[in-house]
C-alpha positions, 0 to 999 in steps of 0.5 A: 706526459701522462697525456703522450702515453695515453694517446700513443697506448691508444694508438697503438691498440688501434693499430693492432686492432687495425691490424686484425682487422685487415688480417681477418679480412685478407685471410676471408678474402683468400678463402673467398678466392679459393672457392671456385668450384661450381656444383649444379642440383636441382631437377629436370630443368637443371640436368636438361631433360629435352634438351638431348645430348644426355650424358651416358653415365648420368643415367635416367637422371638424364644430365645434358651436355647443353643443360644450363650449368654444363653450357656455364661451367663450359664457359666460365672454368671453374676450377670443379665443376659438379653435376649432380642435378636428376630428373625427377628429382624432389627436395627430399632427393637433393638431401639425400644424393645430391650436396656430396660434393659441396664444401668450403671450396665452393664458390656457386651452387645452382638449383631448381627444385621445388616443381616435382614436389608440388606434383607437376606432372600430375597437375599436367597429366590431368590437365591434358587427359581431363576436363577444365573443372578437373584440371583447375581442382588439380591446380588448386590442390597443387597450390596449397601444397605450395602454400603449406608444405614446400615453404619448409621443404625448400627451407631444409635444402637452402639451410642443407646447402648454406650448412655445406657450402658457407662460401658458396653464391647461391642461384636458385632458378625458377620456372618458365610459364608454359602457355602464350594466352590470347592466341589460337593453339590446338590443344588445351583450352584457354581456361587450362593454360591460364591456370597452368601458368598461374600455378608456375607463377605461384610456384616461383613467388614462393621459391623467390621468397624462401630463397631471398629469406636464405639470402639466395638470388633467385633467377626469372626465366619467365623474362627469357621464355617471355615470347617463346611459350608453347603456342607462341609460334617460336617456342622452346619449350616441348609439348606432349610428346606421347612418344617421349612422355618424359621430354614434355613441357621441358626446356629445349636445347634453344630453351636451355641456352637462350631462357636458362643460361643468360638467368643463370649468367646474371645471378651467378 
């Protein structure tokens, strides 16, 4: 008798517990389901910088219609859609302007970050206006910036997010490699070019590392641009635009909707 009992005690704890279990799970799950707002941070390459079409009331953070988050939120209607992503914009900048829209309600969060921290346009200007030998100094000395200061600095703005935005999908987005080597193009020689894109493969390998460490997706867009660098014949990247300083080596409308948006697609 005293068998019976035990065994329908133990039933009916697992039972419970059961129970509690497919509670928690289903309250997690409507909590999921409820968050379904997408917010977009990052830099120049999110808000669309040479793509056009910028947003009037975005400023000099010059935020585009065909910029890769707005052509997704375009597509996919989430129920917000936050655009916050400025050009020029460091991993200090995304602490300190741009995650006030993020909260429990968010379902993704997109970024890049990272290149205006290793001073890109630095390493670029001097690459263009001076020698081999300068240009690859400026490299090296931007590629032990990446080694010992921005592992932290992209820790604080995954951590920043993950803190804000607990039920948030995280997509953080990488950088193209700039140059097609091996073929004949004006401008930078080839000793430059291979520096340049070994800089951004630098840069990615440590972004996709701190990302993975935050249990992020990062997203590749050198597969994408593949084919469609600066000295390609077909490229969706600008060069020096002296009239337009600021467009220079940034995505085009076709590199924000063929290299960015599909990346962006498969990691959301």
């Amino acid at each position: 008798m005293r068998r019976f009992r035990l065994v329908g005690f133990l039933s009916s704890v697992l039972l419970a517990a059961g129970a509690a279990l497919t509670g928690a799970a289903t309250a997690q799950a409507d909590q999921l389901a409820a968050a379904e707002g997408y917010v977009a941070l990052g830099d120049s390459y999110s808000s669309g910088v040479g793509a056009g079409s910028y947003i009037s009331s975005s400023g000099d953070c010059k935020r585009s219609t065909k910029a890769h988050p707005y052509l997704w939120a375009a597509a996919h209607s989430p129920s917000t859609f936050d655009f916050t992503a400025c050009s020029g914009a460091r991993t200090g900048d995304v602490l300190a302007g741009q995650l006030g829209p993020l909260g429990s309600a968010t379902g993704l969060v997109s970024i890049s970050i990272g290149g205006n921290d290793a001073g890109f346009a630095d390493v670029m200007t001097t690459c263009v206006l001076q020698s081999d030998s300068s240009c690859l100094a400026r490299v090296a000395t931007a590629e032990a910036y990446v080694d010992s200061t921005l592992p932290g600095n992209l820790d604080g703005v995954y951590s920043a997010i993950s803190d804000k935005a607990p039920n948030a999908h995280v997509a953080v987005i990488g950088y193209p490699r700039f140059y097609q080597l091996g073929a004949s193009c004006l401008g930078l020689s080839e000793t430059k070019r291979k520096a340049i894109n070994d800089a951004s493969d630098h840069l990615n390998t440590t972004i996709a590392q701190r990302a993975a460490a935050h249990g992020f997706t990062f997203g590749d867009v050198r597969t994408t641009f593949t084919g469609h660098e600066l000295c390609s014949g077909d490229s969706w990247l600008h060069s020096v635009n002296w009239l337009n300083i600021g467009e220079s080596y940034h995505p085009t409308a076709a590199g924000q909707s063929g290299g960015y948006l599909p990346v962006l697609n498969g990691a959301a």
